[in-house]
C-alpha positions as a Markdown table, in Angstrom:
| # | Residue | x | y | z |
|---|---|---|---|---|
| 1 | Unk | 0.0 | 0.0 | 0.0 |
| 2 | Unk | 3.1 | 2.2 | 0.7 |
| 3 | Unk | 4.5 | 1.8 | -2.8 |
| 4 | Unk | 0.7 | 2.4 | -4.7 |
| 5 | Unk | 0.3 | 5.7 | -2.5 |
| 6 | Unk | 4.0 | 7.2 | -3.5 |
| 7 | Unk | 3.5 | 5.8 | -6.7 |
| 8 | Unk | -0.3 | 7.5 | -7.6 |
| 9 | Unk | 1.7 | 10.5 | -5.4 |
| 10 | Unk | 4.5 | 10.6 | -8.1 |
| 11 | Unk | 2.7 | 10.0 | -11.0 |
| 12 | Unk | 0.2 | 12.9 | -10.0 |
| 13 | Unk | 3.0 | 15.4 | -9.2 |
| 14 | Unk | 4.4 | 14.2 | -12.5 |
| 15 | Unk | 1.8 | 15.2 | -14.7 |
| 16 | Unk | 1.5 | 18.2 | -13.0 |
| 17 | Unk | 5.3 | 19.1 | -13.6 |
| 18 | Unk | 4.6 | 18.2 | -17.0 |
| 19 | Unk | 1.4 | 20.3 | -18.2 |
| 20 | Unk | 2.1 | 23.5 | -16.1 |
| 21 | Unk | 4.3 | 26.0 | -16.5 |
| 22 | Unk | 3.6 | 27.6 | -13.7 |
| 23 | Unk | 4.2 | 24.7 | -11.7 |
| 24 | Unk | 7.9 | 24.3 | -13.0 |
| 25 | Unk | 8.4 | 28.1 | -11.6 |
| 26 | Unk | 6.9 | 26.7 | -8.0 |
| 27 | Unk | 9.7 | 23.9 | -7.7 |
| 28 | Unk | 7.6 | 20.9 | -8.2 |
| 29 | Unk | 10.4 | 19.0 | -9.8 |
| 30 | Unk | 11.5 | 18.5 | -5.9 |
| 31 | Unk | 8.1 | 17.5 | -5.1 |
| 32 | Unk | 8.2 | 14.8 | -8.0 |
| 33 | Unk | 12.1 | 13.6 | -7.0 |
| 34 | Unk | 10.9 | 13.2 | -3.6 |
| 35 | Unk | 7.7 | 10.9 | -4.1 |
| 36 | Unk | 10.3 | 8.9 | -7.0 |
| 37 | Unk | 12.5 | 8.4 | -4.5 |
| 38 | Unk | 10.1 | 7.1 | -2.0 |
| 39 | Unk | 8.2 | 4.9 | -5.1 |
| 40 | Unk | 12.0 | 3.5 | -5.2 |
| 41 | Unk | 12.5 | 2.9 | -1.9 |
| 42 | Unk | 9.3 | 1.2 | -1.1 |
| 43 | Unk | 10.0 | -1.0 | -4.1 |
| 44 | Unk | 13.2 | -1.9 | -2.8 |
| 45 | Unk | 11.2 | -3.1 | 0.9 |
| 46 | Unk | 8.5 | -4.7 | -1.6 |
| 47 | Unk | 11.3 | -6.9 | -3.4 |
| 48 | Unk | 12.7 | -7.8 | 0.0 |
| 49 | Unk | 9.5 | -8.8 | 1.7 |
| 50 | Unk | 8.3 | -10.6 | -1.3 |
| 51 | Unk | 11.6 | -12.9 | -1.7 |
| 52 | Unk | 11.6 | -13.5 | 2.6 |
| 53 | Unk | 7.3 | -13.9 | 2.4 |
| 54 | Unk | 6.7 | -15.2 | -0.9 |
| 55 | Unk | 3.1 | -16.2 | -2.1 |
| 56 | Unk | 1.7 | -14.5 | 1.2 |
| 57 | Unk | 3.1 | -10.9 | 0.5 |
| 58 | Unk | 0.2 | -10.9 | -1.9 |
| 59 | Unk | -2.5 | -11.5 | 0.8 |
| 60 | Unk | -2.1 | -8.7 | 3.8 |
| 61 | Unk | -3.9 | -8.7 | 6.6 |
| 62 | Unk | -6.6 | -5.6 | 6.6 |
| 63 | Unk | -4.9 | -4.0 | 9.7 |
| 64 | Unk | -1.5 | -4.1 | 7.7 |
| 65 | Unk | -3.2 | -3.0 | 4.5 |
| 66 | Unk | -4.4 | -0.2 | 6.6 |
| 67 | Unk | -1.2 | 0.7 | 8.4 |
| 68 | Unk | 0.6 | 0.7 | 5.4 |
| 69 | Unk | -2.0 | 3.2 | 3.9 |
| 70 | Unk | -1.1 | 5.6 | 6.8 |
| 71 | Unk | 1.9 | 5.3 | 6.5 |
| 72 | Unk | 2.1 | 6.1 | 2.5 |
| 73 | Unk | -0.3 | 9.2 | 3.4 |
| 74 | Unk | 2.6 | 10.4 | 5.9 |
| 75 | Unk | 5.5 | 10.3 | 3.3 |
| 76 | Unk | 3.1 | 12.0 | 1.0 |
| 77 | Unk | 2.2 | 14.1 | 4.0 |
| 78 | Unk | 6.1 | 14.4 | 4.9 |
| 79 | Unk | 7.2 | 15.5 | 1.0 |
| 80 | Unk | 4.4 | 18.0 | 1.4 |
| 81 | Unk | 5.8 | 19.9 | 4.3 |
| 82 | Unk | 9.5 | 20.0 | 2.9 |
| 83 | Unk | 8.4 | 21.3 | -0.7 |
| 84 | Unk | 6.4 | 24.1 | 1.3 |
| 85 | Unk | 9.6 | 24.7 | 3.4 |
| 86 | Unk | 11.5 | 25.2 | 0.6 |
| 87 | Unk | 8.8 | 27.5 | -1.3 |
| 88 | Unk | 9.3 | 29.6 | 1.2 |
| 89 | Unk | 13.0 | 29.8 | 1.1 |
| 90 | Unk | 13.5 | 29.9 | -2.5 |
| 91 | Unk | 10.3 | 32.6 | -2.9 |
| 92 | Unk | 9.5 | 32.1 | -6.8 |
| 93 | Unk | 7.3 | 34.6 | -6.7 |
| 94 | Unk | 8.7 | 37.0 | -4.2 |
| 95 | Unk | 5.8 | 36.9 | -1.6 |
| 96 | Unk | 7.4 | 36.1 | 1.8 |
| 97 | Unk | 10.0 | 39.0 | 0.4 |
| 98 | Unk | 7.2 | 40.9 | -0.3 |
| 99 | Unk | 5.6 | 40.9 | 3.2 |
| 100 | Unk | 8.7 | 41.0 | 5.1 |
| 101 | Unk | 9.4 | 44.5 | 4.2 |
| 102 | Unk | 5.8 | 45.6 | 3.0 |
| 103 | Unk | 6.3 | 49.6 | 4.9 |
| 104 | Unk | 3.2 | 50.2 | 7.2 |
């Protein structure tokens, strides 16, 4: 469940790279290389748990399937928060700049 969240996650931030110019300018190229990375990684753990499980990796228990879920939705969640961190540092469009020394 880890790998088909970071994997729809990817493929979604993908598309949006992609089509939008507008999101190129807001750095969601990190966004994308961040859920890749995590689609890699939890293929990796799926490789590994398949070769140690075998036939039974392919029937989870519904607690694990759910677990698994939340966890996916925290990387996702995770990725979130650091591309918003570093929106703000980078300011593409100049609006933390902007408010910091907006004169009263």
């Amino acid at each position: 469940m880890t790998l088909l969240t970071t994997v729809f996650a990817a493929v979604i931030s993908t598309a949006v790279w992609y089509k939008s110019e507008e999101a190129r300018k807001m750095k969601t190229s990190c966004l994308c290389w961040m859920f890749w990375g995590a689609s890699l990684m939890w293929l990796g753990d799926a490789i590994f748990e398949y070769a140690e499980l075998k036939a039974d990796y392919f029937t989870p228990a519904p607690a694990d399937m759910l677990n698994d879920l939340f966890l996916g939705l925290s990387v996702i969640a995770l990725a979130l928060v650091i591309w918003i961190v570093i929106l703000l540092v980078t300011d593409p469009k100049g609006v933390v700049r902007e408010q910091l020394f907006k004169k009263k």
